[in-house]
Backbone atoms as SQL, in Angstrom:
CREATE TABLE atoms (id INTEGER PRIMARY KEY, chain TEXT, resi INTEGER, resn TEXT, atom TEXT, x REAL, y REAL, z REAL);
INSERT INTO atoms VALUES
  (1, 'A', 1, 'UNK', 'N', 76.905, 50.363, -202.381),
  (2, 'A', 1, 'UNK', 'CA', 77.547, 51.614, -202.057),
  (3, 'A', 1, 'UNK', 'C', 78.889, 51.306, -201.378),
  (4, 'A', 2, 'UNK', 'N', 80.089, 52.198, -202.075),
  (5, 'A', 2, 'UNK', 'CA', 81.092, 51.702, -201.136),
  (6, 'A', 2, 'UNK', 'C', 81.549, 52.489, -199.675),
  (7, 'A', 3, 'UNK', 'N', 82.462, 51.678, -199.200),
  (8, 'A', 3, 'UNK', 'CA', 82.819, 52.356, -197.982),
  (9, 'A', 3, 'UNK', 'C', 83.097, 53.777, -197.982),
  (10, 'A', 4, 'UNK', 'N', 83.793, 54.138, -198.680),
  (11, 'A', 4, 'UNK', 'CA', 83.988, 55.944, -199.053),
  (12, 'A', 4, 'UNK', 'C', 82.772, 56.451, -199.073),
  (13, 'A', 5, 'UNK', 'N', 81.275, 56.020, -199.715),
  (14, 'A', 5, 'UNK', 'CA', 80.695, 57.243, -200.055),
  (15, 'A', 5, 'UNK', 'C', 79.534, 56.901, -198.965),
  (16, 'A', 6, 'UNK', 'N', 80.131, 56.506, -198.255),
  (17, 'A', 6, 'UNK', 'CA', 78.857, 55.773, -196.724),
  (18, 'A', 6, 'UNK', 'C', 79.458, 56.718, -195.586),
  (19, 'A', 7, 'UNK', 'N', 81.097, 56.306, -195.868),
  (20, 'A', 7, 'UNK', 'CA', 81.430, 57.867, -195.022),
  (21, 'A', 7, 'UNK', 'C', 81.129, 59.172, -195.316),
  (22, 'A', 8, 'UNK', 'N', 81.377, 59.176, -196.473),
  (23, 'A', 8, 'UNK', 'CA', 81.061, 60.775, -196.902),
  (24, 'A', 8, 'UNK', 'C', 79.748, 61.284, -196.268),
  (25, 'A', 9, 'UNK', 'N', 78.731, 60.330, -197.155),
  (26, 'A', 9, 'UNK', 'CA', 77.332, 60.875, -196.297),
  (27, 'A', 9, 'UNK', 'C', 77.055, 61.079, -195.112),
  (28, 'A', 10, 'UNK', 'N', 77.655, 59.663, -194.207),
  (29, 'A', 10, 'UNK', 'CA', 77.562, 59.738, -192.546),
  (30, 'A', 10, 'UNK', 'C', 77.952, 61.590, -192.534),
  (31, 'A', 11, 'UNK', 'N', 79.584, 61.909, -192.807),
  (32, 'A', 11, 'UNK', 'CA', 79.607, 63.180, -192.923),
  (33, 'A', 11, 'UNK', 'C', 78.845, 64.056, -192.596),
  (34, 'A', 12, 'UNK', 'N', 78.127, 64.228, -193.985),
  (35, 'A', 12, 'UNK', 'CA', 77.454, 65.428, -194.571),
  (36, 'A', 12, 'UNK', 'C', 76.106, 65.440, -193.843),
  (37, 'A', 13, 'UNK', 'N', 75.586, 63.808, -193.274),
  (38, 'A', 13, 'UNK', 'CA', 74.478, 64.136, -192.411),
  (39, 'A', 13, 'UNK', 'C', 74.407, 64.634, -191.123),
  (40, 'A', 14, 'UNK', 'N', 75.831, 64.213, -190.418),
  (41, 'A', 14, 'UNK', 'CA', 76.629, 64.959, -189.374),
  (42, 'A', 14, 'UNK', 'C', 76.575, 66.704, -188.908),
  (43, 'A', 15, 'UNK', 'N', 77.067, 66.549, -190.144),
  (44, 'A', 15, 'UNK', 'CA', 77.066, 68.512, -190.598),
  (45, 'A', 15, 'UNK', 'C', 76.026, 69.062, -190.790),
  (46, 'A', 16, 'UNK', 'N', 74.717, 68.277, -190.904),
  (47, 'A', 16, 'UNK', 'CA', 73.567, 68.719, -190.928),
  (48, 'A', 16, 'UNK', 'C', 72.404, 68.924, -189.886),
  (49, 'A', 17, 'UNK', 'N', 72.916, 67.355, -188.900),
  (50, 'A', 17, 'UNK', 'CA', 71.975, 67.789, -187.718),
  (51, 'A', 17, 'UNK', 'C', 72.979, 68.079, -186.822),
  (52, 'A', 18, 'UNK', 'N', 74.427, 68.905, -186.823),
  (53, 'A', 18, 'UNK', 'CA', 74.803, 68.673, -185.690),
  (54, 'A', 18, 'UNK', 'C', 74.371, 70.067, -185.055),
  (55, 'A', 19, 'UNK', 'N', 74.328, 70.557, -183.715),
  (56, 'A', 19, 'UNK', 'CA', 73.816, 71.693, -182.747),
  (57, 'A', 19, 'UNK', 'C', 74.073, 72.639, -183.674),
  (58, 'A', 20, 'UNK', 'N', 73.712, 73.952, -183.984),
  (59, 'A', 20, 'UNK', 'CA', 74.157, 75.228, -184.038),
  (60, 'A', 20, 'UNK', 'C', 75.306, 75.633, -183.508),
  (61, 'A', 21, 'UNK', 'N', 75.037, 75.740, -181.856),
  (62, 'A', 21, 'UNK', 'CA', 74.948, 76.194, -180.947),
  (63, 'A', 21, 'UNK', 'C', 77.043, 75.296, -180.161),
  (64, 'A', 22, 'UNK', 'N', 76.215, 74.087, -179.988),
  (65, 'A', 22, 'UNK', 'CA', 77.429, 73.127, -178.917),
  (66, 'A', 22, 'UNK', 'C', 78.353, 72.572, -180.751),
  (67, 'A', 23, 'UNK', 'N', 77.858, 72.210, -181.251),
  (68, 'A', 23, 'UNK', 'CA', 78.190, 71.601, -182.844),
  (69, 'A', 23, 'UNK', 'C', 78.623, 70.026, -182.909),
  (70, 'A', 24, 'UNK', 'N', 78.010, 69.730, -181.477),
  (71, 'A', 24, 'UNK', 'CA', 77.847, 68.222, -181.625),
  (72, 'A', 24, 'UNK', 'C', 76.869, 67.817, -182.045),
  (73, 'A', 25, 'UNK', 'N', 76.500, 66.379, -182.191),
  (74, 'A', 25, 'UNK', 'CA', 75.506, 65.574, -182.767),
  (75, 'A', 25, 'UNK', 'C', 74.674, 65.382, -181.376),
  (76, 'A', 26, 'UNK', 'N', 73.026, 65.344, -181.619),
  (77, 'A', 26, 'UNK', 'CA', 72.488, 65.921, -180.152),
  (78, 'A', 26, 'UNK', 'C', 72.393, 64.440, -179.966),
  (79, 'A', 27, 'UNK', 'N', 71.756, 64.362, -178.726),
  (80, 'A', 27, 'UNK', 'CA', 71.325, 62.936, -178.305),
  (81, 'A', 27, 'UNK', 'C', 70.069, 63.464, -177.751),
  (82, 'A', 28, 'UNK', 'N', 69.106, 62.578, -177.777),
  (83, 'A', 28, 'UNK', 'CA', 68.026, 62.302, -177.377),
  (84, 'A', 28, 'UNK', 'C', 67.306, 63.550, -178.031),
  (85, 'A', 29, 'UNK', 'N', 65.977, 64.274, -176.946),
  (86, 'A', 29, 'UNK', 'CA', 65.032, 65.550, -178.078),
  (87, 'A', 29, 'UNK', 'C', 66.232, 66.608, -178.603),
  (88, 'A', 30, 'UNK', 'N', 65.203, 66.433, -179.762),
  (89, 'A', 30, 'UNK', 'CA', 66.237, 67.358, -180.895),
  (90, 'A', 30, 'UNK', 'C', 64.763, 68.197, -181.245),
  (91, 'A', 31, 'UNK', 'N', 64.794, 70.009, -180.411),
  (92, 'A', 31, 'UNK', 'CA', 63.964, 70.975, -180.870),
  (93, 'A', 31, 'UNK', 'C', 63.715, 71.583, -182.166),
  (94, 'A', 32, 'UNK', 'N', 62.745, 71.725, -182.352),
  (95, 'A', 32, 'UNK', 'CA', 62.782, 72.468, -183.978),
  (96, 'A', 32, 'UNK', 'C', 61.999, 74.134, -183.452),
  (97, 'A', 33, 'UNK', 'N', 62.575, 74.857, -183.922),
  (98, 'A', 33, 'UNK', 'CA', 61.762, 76.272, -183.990),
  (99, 'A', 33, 'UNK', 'C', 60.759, 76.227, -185.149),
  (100, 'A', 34, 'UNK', 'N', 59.913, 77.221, -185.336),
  (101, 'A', 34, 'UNK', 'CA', 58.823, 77.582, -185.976),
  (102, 'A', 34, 'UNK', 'C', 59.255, 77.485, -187.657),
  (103, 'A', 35, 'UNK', 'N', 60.637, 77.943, -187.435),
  (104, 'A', 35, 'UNK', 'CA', 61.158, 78.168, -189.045),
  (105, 'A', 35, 'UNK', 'C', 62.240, 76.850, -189.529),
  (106, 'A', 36, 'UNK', 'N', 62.073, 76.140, -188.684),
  (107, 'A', 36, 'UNK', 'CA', 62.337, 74.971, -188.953),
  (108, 'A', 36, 'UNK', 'C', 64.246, 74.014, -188.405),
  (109, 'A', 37, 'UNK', 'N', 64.550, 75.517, -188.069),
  (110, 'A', 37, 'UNK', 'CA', 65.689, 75.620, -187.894),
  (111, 'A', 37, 'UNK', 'C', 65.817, 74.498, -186.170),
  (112, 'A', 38, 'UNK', 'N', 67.050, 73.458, -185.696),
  (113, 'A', 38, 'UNK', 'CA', 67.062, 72.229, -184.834),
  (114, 'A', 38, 'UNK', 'C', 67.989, 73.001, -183.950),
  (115, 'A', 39, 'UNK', 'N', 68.139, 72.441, -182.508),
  (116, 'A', 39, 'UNK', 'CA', 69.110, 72.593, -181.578),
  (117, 'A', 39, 'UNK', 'C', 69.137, 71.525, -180.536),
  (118, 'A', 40, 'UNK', 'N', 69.810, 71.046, -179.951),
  (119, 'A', 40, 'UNK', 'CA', 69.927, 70.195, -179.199),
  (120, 'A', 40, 'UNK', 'C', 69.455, 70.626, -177.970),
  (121, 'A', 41, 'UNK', 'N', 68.427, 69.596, -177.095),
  (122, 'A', 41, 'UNK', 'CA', 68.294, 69.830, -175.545),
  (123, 'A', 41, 'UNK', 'C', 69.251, 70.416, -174.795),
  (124, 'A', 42, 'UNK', 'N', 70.249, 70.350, -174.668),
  (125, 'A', 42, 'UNK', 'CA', 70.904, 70.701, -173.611),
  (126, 'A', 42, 'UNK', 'C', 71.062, 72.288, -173.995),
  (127, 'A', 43, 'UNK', 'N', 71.583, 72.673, -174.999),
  (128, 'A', 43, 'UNK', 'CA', 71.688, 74.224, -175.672),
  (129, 'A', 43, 'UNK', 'C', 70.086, 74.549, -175.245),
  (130, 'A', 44, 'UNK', 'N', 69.175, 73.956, -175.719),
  (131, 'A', 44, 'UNK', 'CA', 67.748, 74.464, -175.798),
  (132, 'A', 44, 'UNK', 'C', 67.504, 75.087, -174.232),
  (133, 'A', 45, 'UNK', 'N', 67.796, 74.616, -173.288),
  (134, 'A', 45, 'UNK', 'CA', 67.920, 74.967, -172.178),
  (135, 'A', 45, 'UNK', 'C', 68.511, 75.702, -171.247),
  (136, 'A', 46, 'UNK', 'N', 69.937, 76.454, -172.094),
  (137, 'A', 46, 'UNK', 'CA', 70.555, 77.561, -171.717),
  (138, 'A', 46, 'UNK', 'C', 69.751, 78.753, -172.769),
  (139, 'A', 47, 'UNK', 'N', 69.744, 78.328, -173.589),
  (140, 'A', 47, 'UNK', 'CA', 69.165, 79.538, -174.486),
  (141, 'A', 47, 'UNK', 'C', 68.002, 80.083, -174.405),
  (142, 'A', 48, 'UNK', 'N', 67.307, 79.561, -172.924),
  (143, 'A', 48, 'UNK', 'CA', 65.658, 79.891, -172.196),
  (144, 'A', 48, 'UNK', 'C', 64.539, 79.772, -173.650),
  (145, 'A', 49, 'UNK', 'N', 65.183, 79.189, -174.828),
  (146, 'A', 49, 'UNK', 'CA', 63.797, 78.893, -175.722),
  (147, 'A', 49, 'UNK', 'C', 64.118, 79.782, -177.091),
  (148, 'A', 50, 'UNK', 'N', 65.052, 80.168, -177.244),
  (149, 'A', 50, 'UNK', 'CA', 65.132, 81.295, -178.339),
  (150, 'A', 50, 'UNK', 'C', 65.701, 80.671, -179.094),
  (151, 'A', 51, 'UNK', 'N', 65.649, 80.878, -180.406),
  (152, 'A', 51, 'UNK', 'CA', 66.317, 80.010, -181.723),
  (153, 'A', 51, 'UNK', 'C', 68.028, 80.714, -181.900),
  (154, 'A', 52, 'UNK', 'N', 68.804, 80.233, -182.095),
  (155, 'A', 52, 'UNK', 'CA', 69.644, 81.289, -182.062),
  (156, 'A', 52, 'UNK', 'C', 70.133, 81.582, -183.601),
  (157, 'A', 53, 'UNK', 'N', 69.170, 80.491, -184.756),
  (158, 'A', 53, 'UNK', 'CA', 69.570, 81.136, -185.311),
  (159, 'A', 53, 'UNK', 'C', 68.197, 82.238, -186.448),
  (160, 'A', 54, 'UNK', 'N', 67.565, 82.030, -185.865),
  (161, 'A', 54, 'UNK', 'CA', 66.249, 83.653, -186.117),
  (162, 'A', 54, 'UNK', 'C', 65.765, 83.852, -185.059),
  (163, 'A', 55, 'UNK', 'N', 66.023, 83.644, -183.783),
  (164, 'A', 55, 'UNK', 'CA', 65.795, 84.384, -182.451),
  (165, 'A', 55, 'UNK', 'C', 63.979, 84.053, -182.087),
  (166, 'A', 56, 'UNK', 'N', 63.471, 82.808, -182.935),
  (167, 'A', 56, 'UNK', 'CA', 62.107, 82.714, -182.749),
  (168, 'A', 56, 'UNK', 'C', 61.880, 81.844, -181.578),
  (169, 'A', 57, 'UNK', 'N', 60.335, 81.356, -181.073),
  (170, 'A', 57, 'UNK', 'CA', 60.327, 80.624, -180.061),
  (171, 'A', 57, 'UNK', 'C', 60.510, 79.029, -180.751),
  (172, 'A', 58, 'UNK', 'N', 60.542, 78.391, -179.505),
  (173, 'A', 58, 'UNK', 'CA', 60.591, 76.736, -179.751),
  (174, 'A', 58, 'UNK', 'C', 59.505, 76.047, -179.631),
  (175, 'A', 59, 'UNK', 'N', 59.100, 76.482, -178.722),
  (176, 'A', 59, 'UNK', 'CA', 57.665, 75.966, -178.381),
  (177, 'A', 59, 'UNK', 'C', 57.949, 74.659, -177.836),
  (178, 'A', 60, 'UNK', 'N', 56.633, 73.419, -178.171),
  (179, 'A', 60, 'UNK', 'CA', 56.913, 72.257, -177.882),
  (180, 'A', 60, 'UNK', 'C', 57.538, 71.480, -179.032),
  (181, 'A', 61, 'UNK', 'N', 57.816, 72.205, -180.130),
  (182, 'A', 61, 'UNK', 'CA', 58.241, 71.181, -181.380),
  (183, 'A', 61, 'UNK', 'C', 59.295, 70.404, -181.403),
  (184, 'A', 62, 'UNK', 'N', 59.111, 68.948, -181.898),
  (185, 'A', 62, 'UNK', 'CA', 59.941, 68.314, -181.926),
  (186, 'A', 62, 'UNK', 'C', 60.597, 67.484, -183.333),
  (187, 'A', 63, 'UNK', 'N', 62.006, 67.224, -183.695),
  (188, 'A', 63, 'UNK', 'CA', 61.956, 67.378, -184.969),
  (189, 'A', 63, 'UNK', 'C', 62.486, 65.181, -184.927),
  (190, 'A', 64, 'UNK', 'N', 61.310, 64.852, -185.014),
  (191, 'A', 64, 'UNK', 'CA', 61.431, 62.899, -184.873),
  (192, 'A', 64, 'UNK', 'C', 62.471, 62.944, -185.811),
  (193, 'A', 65, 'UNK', 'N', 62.266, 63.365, -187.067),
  (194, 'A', 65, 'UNK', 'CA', 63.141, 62.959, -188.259),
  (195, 'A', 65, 'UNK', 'C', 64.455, 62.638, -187.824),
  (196, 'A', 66, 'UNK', 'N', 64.874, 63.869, -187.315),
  (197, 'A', 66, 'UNK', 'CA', 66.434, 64.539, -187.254),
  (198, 'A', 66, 'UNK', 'C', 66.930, 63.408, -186.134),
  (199, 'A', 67, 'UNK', 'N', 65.807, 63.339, -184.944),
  (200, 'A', 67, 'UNK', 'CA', 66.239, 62.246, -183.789),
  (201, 'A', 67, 'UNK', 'C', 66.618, 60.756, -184.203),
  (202, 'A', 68, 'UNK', 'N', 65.969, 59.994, -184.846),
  (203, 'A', 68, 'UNK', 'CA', 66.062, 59.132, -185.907),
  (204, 'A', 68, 'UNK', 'C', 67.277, 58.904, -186.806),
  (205, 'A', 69, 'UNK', 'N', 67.266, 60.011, -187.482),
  (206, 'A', 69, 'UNK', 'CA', 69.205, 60.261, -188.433),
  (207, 'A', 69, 'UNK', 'C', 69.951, 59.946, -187.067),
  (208, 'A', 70, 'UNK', 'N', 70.111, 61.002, -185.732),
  (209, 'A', 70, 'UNK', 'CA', 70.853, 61.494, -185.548),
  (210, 'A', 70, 'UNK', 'C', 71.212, 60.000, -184.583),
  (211, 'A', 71, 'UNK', 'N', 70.050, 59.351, -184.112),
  (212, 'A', 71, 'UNK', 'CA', 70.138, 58.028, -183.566),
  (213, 'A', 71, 'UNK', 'C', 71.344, 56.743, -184.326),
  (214, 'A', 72, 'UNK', 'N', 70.449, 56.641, -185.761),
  (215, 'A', 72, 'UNK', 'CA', 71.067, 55.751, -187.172),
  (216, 'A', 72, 'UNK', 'C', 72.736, 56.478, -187.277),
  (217, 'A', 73, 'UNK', 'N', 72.828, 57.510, -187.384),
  (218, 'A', 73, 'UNK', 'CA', 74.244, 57.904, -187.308),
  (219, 'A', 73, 'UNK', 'C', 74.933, 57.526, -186.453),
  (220, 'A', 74, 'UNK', 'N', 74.880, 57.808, -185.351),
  (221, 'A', 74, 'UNK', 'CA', 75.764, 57.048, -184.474),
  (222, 'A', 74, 'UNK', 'C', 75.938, 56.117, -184.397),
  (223, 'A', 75, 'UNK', 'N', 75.101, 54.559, -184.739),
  (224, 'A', 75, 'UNK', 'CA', 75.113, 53.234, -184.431),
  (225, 'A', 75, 'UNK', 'C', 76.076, 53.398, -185.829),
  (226, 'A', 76, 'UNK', 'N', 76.241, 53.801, -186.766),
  (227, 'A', 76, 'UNK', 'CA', 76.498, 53.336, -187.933),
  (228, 'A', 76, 'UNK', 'C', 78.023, 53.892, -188.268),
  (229, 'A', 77, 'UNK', 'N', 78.640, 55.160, -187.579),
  (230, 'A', 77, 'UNK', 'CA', 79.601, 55.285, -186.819),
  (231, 'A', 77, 'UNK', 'C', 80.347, 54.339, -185.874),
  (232, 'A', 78, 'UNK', 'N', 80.105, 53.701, -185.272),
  (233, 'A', 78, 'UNK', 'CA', 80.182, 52.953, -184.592),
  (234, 'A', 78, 'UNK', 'C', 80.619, 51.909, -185.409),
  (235, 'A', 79, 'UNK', 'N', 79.851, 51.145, -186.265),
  (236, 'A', 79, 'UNK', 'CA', 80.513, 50.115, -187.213),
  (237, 'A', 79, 'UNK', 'C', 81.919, 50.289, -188.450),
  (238, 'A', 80, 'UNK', 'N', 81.895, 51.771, -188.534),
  (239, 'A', 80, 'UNK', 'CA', 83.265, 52.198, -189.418),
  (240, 'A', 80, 'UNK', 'C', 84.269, 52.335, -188.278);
């Protein structure tokens, strides 16, 4: 794969887990609501638990996947 399309993706995976809410890339727990929809801890914690984007609860869910990308993204950032 070349360098162009390693960025691109870094990109597009960027744009995918980044906050709703702040629209950075979260660090550390990354919440998931019921409908599947992510927000970053720190937002999760002004927003007293509400999804902002279907207004559902958060509960305790946590989305490993997204923490994982959002971990691998940055180290890999880091090397471009």
């Amino acid at each position: 794969m070349t360098i162009f399309f390693k960025k691109f993706y870094a990109e597009v995976l960027k744009e995918i887990l980044e906050c709703p809410v702040c629209y950075e890339l979260p660090k550390g727990i990354i919440a998931m609501c019921n409908e599947g929809h992510h927000i970053c801890s720190n937002c999760m914690s002004l927003l007293k638990e509400k999804c902002p984007t279907c207004q559902r609860s958060y509960g305790s869910c946590r989305n490993y996947v997204a923490e994982c990308f959002a971990v691998n993204l940055k180290i890999s950032k880091a090397l471009y």
